[in-house]
GUKE-629658 format. One line per 4 residues: number of its first residue (from 1); for each residue y, z, x of C-alpha. Coordinates in steps of 0.25 Angstrom, whole numbers, plus 5000, padded with zeros to 4 digits. Each point is the difference from the previous one (the first is absolute). Layout:
<pts>
NUM = Y/Z/X ~ ...
</pts>
This chain:
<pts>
1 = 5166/5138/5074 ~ 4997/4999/5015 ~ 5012/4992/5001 ~ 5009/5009/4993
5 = 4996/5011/5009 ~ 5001/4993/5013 ~ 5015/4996/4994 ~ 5003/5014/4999
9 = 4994/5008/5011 ~ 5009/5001/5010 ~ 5013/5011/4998 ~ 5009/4993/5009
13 = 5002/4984/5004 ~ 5000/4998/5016 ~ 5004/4990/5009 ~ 4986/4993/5003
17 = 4995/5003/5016 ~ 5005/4992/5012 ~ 4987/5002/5005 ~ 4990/4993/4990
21 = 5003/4986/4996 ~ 4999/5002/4986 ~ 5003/5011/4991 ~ 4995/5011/4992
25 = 5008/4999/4986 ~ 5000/5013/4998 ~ 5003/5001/4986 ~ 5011/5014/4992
29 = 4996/5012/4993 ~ 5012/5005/4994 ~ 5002/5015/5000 ~ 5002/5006/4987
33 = 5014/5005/4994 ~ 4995/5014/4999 ~ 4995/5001/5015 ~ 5012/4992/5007
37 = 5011/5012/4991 ~ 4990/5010/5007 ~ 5003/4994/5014 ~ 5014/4998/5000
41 = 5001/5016/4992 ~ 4994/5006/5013 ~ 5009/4995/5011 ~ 5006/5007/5009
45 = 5016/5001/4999 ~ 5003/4999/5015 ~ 5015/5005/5004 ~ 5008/4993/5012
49 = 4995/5008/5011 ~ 4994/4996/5014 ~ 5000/4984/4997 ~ 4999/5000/4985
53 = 5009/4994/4990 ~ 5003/5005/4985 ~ 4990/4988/4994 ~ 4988/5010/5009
57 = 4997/4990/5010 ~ 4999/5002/5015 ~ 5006/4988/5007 ~ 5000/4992/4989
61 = 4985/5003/4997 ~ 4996/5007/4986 ~ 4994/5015/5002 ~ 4990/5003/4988
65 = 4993/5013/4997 ~ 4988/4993/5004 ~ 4985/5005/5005 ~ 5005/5001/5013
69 = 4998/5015/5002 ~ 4992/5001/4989 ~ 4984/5001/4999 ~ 4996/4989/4989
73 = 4990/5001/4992 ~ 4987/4993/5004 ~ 4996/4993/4986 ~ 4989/4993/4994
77 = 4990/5011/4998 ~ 4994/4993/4989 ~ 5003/4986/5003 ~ 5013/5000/4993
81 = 5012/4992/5002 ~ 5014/5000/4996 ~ 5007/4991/4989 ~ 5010/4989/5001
85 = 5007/4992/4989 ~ 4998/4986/4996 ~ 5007/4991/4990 ~ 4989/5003/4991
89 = 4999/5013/5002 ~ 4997/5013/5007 ~ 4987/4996/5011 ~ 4993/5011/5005
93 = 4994/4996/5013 ~ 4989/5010/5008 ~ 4990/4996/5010 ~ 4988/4993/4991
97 = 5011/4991/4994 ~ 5004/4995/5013 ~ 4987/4998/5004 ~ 4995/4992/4990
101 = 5013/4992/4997 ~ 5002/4997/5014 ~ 4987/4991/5002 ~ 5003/4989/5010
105 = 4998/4987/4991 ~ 4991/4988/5004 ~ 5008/4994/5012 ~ 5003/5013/5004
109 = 4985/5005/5001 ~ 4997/4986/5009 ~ 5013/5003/5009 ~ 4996/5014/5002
113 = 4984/4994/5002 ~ 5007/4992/5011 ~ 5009/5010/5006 ~ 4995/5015/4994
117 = 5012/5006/5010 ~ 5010/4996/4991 ~ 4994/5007/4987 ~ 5004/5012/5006
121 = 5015/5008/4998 ~ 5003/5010/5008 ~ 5011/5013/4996 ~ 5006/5006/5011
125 = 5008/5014/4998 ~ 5013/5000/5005 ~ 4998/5016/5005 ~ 4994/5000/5015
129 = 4993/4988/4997 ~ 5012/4990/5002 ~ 5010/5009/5003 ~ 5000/5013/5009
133 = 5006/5009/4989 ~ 4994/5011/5004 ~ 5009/5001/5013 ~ 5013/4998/4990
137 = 4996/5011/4990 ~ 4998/5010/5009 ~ 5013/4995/5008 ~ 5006/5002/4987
141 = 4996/5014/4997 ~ 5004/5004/5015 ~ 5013/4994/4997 ~ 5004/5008/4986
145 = 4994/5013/5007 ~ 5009/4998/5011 ~ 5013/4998/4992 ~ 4994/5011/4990
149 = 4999/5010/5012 ~ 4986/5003/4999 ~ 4986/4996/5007 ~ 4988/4991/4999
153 = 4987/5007/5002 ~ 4992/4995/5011 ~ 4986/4999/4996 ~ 4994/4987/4996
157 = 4994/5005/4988 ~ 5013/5004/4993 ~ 5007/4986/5006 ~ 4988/4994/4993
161 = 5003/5004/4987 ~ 5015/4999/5002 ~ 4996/4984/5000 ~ 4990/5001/4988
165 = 5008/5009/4990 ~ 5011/4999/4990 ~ 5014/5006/5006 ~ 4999/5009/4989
169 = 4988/5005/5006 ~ 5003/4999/5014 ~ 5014/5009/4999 ~ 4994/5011/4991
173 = 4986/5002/5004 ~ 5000/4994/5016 ~ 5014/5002/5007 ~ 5004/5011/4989
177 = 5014/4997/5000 ~ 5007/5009/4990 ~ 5009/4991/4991 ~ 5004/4999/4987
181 = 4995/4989/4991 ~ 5014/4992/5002 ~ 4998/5002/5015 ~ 4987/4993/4999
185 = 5005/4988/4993 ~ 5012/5000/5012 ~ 4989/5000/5011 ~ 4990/4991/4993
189 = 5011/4990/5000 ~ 5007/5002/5014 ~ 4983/4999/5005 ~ 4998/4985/4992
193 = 5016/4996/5007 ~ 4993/5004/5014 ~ 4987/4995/4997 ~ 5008/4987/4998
197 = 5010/5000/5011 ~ 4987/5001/5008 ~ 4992/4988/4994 ~ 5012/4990/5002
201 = 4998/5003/5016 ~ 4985/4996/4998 ~ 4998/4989/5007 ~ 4983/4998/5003
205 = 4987/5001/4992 ~ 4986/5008/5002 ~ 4995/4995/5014 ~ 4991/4987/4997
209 = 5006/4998/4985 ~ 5006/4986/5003 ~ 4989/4996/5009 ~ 4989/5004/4988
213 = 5010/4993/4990 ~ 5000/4986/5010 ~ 4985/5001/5000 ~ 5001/5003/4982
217 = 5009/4987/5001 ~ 4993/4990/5008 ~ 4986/5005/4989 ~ 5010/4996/4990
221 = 4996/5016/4994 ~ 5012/5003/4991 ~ 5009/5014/5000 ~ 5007/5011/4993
225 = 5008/5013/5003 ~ 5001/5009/4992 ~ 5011/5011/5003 ~ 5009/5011/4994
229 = 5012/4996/5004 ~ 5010/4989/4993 ~ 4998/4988/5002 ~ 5014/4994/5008
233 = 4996/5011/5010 ~ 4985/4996/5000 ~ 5004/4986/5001 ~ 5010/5003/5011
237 = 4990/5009/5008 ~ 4990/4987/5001 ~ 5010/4991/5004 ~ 5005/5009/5010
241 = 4986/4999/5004 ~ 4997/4987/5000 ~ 4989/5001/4989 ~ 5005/4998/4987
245 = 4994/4983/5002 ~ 4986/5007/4999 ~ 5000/5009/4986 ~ 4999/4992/4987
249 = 5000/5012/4994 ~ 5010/5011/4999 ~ 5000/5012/4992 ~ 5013/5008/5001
253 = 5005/5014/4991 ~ 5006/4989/4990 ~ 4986/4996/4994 ~ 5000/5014/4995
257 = 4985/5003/5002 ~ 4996/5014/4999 ~ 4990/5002/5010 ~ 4992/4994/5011
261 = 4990/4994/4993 ~ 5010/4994/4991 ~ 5006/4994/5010 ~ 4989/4993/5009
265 = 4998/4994/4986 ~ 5013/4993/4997 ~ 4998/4996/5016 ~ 4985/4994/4997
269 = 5008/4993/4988 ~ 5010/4994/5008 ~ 4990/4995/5009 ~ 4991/4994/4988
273 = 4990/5006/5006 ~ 4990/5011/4991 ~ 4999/5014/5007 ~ 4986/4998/5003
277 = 5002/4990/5009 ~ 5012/5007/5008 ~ 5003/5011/5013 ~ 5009/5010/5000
281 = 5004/5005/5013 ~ 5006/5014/4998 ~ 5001/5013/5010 ~ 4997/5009/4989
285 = 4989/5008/4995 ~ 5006/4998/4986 ~ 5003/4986/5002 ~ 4988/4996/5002
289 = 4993/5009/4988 ~ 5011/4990/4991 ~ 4994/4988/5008 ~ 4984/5001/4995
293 = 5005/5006/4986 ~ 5007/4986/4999 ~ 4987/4993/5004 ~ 5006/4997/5014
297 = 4996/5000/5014 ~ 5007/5010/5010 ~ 5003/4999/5015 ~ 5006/5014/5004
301 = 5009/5001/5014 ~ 4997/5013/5008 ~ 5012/5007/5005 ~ 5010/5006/4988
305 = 4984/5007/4997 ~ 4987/5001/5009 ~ 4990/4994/4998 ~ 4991/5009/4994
309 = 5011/5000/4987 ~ 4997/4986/4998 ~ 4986/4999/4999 ~ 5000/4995/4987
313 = 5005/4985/5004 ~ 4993/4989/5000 ~ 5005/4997/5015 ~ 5008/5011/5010
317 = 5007/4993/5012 ~ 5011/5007/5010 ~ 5008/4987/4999 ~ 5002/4986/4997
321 = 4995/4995/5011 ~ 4986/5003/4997 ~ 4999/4992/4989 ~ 4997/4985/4998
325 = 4996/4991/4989 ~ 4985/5004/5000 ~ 5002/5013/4998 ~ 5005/4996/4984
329 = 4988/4991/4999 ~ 4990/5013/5004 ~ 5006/5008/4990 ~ 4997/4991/4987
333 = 4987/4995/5008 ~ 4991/5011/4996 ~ 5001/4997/4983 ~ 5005/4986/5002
337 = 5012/4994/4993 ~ 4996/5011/4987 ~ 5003/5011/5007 ~ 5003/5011/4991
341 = 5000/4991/4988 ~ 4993/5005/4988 ~ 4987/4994/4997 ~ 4989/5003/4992
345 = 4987/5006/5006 ~ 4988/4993/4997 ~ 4987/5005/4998 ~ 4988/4991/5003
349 = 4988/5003/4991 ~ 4988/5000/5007 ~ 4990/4990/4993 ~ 4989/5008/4992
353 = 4986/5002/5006 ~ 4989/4990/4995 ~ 4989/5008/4995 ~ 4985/4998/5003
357 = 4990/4997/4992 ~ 4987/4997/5000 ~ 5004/4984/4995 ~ 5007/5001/5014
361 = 4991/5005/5009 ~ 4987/4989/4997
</pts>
């Protein structure tokens, strides 16, 4: 059964990592039917304007009504999962289950003895942890009020949310734009084509990323992203950067998970790696909540929030470059290599008192 389940837990095959001499075998999940005729029903019917063709692309790369501008859920609440499909059957696969199923065998166990560094995985989020995507959404938002004839408000709180919330929210509740419900869909899809006009001109990571990710390599520490966008334009975008060689892992808008949570687990299956033993580094309040109710460690990266809104990580930095290899030993080395596994409390019985008699005493 271990077998079966290490065969089937990754959602997508990838090309195995220039940068580690052997690979990972990440295994497939297969999306059910019903899910996949969900996500091709909600995609957006883009018209030739402003670089796009009639197939909905923008320079040749597909647009989807993603969660791009969209606040996900943050999942796992109660431990729960999300379900795949196997040849024999619907699997339904939460954070217990990966857990237990994804127990490093006996070679494993005296590797990892040897070199406890490479039991870890680590998740990165693609939003201001990889990528500055803060700077393009708020671009893009400038962008559609300035051909729409309007204004951005100024404050830091209001830019704040424009970056957190739906674009439903954002137009109605923040900007207060007037528009009709088909003038909504209009600016929602003219905002995703500037958003990616914008991302193709990307050209660096987060200060520190690629340095942190040379250190991750040469501890042979294995990595995922995890990220709304498609996965050609993910792809691209690391390439572009010159990072793609580091990331075992990817988890793109194709995998079909519903929330964060969901998907820093298809990332921690992909990496054969149980969620108790992997660190998400994520900028978000909310991110992080999804992290430690998937049994996960969290590094959060001041700047999109202060610091005082990311208390509840495990580990706050201002950026990369303050972090080395040690700092992931520290934050399993208070509980050992069981942190946050469920045990079993054990209550010691105290012996009971011998009582004396008069046999005893002479």
């Amino acid at each position: 059964m271990n077998t079966n389940m290490r065969s089937s837990s990754a959602l997508l095959q990838l090309r195995p990592s220039l940068c580690f001499s052997h690979s990972l075998s990440p295994s497939k999940l297969i999306l059910s039917k019903s899910k996949r005729l969900n996500l091709v029903q909600h995609r957006l019917v883009i018209k030739n304007s402003s670089g796009f063709d009639g197939n909905g692309s923008v320079n040749g790369f597909p647009v989807k009504p993603n969660k791009l501008f969209m606040q996900e859920a943050i999942g796992a609440e109660y431990g729960e999962g999300f379900e795949t499909f196997r040849l024999d059957g619907p699997l339904k696969v939460d954070v217990d289950y990966l857990n237990d199923r994804l127990q490093e065998g006996f070679l494993k166990r005296i590797r990892y003895a040897m070199k406890p560094d490479e039991a870890y995985g680590l998740i990165f989020s693609w939003d201001n942890v990889v990528s500055d995507t803060r700077a393009l959404k708020l671009n893009a938002w400038k962008q559609l009020a300035f051909e729409e004839g309007k204004e951005i408000p100024d404050e830091g709180d209001a830019q704040r949310l424009m970056l957190s919330a739906g674009a439903d929210h954002v137009l109605h509740k923040i900007l207060l734009w007037e528009t009709a419900e088909s003038e909504v869909d209009r600016l929602k899809s003219r905002l995703l084509q500037i958003y990616y006009d914008n991302l193709l001109k990307l050209e660096k990571p987060m200060d520190g990323l690629k340095e942190w990710l040379d250190a991750l390599c040469t501890a042979r520490i294995p990595c995922a992203v995890v990220s709304s966008l498609d996965r050609r334009n993910m792809v691209d975008a690391l390439e572009r950067f010159g990072l793609k060689k580091y990331f075992q892992g990817l988890v793109s808008e194709e995998d079909g998970m519903e929330s964060m949570a969901h998907k820093f687990l298809s990332a921690a299956m992909k990496l054969d790696r149980k969620p108790s033993k992997c660190v998400v580094f994520e900028d978000d309040p909310r991110g992080i909540t999804a992290a430690h109710n998937c049994t996960m460690m969290a590094v959060a990266l001041i700047g999109a929030h202060p610091a005082y809104d990311l208390v509840q990580a495990d580990l706050a930095v201002a950026n990369f470059n303050e972090l080395s290899v040690i700092n992931l030993r520290r934050l399993f080395a208070n509980k050992g290599s069981t942190f946050m596994d469920r045990q079993k409390q054990i209550i010691e019985k105290t012996p009971p008192k011998r009582k004396l008699t008069i046999d005893t005493i002479f």
